[in-house]
C-alpha positions as CSV (number, residue, x, y, z in Angstrom):
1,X,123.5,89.6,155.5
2,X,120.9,91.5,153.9
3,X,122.4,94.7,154.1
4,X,125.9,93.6,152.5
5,X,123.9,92.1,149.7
6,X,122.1,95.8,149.3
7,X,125.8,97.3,149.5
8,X,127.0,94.9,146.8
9,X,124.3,96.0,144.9
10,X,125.1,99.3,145.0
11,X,128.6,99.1,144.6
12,X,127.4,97.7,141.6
13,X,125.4,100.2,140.1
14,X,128.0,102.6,140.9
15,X,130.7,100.8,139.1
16,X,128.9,100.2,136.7
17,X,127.6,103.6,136.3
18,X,130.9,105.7,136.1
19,X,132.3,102.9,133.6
20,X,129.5,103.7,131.5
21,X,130.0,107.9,131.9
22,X,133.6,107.0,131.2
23,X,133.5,104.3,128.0
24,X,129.7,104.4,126.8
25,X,130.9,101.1,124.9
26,X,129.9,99.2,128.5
27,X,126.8,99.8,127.5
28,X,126.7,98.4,124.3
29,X,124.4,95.0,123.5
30,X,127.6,93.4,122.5
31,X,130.0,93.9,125.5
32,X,126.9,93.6,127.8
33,X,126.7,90.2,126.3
34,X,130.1,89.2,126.3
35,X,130.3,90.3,130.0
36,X,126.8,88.4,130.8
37,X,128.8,85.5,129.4
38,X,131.6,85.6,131.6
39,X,129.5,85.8,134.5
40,X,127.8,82.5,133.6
41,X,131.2,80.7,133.2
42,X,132.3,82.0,136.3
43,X,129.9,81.9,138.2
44,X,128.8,78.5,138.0
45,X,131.7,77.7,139.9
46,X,131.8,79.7,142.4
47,X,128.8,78.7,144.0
48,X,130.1,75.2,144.3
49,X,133.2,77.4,146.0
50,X,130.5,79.5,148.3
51,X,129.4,76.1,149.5
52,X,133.1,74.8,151.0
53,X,134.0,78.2,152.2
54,X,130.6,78.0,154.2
55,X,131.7,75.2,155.4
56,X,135.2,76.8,156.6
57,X,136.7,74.9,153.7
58,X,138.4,75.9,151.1
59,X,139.1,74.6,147.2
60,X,142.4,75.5,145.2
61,X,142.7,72.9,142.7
62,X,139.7,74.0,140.9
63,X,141.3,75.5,137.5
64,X,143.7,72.1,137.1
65,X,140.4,70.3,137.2
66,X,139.3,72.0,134.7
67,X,142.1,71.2,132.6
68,X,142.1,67.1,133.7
69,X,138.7,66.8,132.9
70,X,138.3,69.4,129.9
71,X,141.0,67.5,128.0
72,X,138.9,64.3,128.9
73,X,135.7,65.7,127.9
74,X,137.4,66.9,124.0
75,X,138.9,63.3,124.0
76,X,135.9,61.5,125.0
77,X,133.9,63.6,121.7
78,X,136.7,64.1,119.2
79,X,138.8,60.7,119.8
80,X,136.2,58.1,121.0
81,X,133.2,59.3,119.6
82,X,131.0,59.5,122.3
83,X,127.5,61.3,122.4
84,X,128.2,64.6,123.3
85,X,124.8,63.7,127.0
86,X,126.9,60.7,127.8
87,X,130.6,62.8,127.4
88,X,128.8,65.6,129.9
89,X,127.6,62.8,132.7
90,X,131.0,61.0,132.8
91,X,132.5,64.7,133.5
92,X,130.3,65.6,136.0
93,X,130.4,62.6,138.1
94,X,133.9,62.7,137.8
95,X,133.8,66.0,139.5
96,X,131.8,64.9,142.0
97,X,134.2,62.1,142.3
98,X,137.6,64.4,143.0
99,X,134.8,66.5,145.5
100,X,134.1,63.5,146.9
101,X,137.6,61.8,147.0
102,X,139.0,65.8,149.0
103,X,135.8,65.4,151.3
104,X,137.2,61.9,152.4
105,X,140.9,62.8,153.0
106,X,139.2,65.9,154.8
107,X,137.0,64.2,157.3
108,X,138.3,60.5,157.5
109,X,142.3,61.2,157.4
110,X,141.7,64.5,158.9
111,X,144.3,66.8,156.5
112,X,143.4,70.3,156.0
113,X,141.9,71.3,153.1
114,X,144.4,73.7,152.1
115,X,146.7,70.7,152.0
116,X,144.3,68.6,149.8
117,X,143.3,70.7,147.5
118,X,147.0,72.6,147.2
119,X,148.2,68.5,146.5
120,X,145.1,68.1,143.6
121,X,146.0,71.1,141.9
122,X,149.4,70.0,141.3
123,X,148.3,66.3,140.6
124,X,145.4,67.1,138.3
125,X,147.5,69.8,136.2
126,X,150.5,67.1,135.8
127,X,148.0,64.2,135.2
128,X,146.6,66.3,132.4
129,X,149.5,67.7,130.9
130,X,150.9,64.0,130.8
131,X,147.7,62.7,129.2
132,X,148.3,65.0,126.5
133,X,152.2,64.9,126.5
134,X,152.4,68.6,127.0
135,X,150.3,69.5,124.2
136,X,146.9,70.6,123.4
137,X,144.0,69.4,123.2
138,X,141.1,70.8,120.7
139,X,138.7,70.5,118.4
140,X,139.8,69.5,114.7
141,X,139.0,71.7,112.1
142,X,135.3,70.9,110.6
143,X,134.6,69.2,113.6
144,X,130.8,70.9,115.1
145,X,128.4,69.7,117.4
146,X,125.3,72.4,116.9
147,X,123.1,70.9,119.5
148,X,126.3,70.6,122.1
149,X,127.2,74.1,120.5
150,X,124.1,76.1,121.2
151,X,123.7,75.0,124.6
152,X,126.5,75.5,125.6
153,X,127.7,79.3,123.8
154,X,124.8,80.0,121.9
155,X,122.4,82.8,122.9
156,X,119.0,84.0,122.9
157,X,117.5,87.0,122.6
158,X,121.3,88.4,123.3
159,X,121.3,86.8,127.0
160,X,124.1,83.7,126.8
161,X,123.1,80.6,127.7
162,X,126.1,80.0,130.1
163,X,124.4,82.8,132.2
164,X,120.8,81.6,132.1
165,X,122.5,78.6,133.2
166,X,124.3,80.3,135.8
167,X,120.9,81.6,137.0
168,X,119.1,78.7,137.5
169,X,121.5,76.9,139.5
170,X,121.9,79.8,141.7
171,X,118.3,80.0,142.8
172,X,118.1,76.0,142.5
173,X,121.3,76.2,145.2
174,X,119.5,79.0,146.7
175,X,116.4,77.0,148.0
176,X,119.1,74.5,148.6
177,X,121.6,76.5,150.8
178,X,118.5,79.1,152.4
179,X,115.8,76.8,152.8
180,X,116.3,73.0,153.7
181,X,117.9,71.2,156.5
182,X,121.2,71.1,154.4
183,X,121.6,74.6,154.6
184,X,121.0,75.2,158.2
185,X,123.8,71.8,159.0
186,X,125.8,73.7,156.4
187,X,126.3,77.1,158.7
188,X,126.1,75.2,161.6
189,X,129.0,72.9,160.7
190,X,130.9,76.5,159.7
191,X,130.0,78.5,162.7
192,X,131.5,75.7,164.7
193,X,132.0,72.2,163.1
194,X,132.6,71.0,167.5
195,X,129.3,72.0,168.8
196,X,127.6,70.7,165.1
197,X,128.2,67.2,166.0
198,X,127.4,67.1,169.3
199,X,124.2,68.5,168.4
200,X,123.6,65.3,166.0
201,X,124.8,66.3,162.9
202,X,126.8,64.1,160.9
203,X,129.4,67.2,160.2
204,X,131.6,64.4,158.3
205,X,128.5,63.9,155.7
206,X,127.6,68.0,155.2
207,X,131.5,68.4,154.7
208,X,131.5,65.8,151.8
209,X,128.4,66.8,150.7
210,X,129.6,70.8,150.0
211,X,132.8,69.3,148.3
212,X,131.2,67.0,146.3
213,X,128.0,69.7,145.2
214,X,131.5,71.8,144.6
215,X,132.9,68.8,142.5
216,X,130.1,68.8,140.0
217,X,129.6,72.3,139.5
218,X,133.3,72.4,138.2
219,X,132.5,69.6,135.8
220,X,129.8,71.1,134.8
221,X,132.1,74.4,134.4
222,X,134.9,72.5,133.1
223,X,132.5,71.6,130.1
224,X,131.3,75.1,129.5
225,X,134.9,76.7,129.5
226,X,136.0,74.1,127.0
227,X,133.2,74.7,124.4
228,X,134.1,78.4,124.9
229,X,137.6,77.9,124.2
230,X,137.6,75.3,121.8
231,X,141.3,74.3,122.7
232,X,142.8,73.7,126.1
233,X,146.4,74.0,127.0
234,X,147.2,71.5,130.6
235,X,149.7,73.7,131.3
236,X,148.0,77.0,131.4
237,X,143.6,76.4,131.0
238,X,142.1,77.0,134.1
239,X,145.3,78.4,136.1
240,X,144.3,80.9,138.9
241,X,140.0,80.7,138.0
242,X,139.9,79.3,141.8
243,X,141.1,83.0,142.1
244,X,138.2,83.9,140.9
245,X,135.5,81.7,142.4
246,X,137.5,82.8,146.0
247,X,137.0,86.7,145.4
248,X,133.1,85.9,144.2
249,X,132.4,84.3,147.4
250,X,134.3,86.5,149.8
251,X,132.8,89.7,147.8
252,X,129.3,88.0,148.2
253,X,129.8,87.9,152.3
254,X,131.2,84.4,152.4
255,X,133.7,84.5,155.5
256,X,136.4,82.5,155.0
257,X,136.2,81.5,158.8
258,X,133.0,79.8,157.6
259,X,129.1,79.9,158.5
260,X,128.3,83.0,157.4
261,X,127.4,83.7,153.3
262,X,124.8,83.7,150.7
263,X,123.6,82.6,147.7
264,X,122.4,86.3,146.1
265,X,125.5,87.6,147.7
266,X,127.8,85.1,145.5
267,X,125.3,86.1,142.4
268,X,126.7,89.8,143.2
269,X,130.0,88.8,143.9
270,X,130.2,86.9,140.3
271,X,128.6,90.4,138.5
272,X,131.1,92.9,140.1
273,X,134.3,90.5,139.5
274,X,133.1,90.8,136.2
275,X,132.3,94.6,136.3
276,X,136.0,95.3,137.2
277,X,137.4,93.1,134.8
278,X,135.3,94.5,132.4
279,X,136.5,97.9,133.4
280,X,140.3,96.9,133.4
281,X,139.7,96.2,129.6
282,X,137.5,99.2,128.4
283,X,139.7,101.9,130.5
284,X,143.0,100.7,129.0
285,X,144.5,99.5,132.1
286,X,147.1,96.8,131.0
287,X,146.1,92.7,131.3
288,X,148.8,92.2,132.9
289,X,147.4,93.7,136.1
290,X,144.2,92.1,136.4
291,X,145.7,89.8,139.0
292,X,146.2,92.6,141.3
293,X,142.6,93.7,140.8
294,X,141.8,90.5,142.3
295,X,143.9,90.6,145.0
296,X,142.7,93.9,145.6
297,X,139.7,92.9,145.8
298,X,139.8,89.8,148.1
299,X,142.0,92.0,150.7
300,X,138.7,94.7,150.3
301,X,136.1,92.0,151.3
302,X,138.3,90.1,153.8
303,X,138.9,93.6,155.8
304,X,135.2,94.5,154.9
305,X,134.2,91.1,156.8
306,X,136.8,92.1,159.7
307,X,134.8,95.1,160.2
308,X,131.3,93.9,159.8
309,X,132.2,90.9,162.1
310,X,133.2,93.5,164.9
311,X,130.5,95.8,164.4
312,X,128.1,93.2,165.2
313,X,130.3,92.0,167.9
314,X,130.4,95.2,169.6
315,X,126.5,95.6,169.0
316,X,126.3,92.1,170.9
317,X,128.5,93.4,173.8
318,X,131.3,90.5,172.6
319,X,134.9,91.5,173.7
């Protein structure tokens, strides 16, 4: 694992290296920081993303929970007048009540979580758009929470708060995922969820567990992304990010067989998404075909994990 985090850090360097001998503007304080900022925003997310695929999991309805509980969260502030601490809980448990609700229907009914989390993001992105009958949902003009404001897009010393958040979680998750029992039941359950539980781990418990720490790190998101955009359109906020939070964790080494990953690895992921989205914009290349960089890039780490997985096979003397 080591080594693909040191190749993901290179890759880096030398991205980021010929975008700067191309466009010096990459690096300028200002699009450092604007790309730093991104990074935070996604990235938060995708750790709680690392943690299913880990699990051999997967979550897809992760931008239309964004828009269910960002509307929420601007309704609960603008409309009812809540404190901005008590708006912020009541998002994030309710994240970690949709992870926990997908863990259930998971491990108790048995569905696959392709099917349960392709079902929430239709559900969650109709539930929203009918809450705000097809319209959007913002903050009205005058309107300004400064406390809410600066910890949520404010900056210091240049550096964004969304990506000093970003970095705290990921080493909190880090000594979470690389050095308690969790994290060894966590590959285990991966590697193979069978032999798991008849080695006397409760593989029903870690699956619910990674959905649920999933759940609250997109409410958590979903609060960020909404003071960042200010306004939030059901029918179109949040569409594709689980895009995003995929490519991060597969770029980081997170096989989407399961068991195998890390949390620097997702941390690397996160930057170089970023990198190349960043060079999309400063080369010229049209918007319209940042999709295919992503795609492009989950098919490079998914073949990249073919061959690294048979490498080692073939090392081990595996057929």
């Amino acid at each position: 694992m080591f080594k693909k985090d040191l190749g993901l850090l290179i890759l880096i360097l030398v991205v980021g290296t010929a975008v700067a001998i191309i466009n010096p503007r990459f690096l300028s304080p200002i699009n450092l920081s604007n790309t730093a900022n991104l990074i935070g925003l996604f990235g938060m997310f995708s750790i709680g993303m690392g943690f299913v695929i880990i699990t051999g999991g997967i979550e897809l309805s992760v931008g239309s929970i964004f828009a269910l509980l960002g509307v929420v969260f601007i309704d609960l502030l603008v409309t009812f007048g809540w404190p901005w601490p008590l708006a912020i809980l009541v998002i994030v448990i309710a994240g970690i009540a949709l992870g926990w609700l997908h863990g259930i229907l998971i491990t108790r009914m048995h569905l696959q979580p392709f099917v349960v989390t392709l079902c929430g993001l239709l559900i969650y992105r109709g539930i929203a758009r009918w809450y705000t009958e097809d319209g959007t949902a913002g903050f009205e003009f005058g309107i300004t929470f400064p406390a809410l404001e600066w910890l949520t897009t404010g900056r210091s010393f240049g550096v964004p708060h969304s990506f000093v958040v970003f970095i705290l979680l990921a080493v909190v998750m880090g000594v979470v995922l690389h050095r308690s029992v969790f994290g060894r039941y966590l590959f285990a359950v991966g590697k193979n969820e069978e032999a798991a539980r008849y080695s006397g781990i409760n593989t029903s418990r870690i699956v619910i567990a990674a959905y649920v720490i999933s759940g609250a790190l997109c409410g958590l998101a979903a609060v960020y992304l909404a003071m960042y955009t200010r306004s939030i359109s059901p029918a179109s906020h949040g569409s594709f990010y689980e895009l995003y939070a995929i490519a991060a964790a597969v770029l980081g080494g997170c096989s989407l067989r399961g068991g195998e990953g890390s949390m620097l690895g997702i941390v690397l992921g996160a930057i170089l998404l970023q990198v190349l989205q960043n060079l999309v914009n400063l080369l010229g290349i049209p918007s319209s075909l940042n999709f295919a960089v992503m795609g492009g890039v989950i098919l490079i780490g998914v073949l990249a994990d073919q061959q690294f997985t048979r490498r080692r096979q073939a090392r081990l003397g595996k057929p």
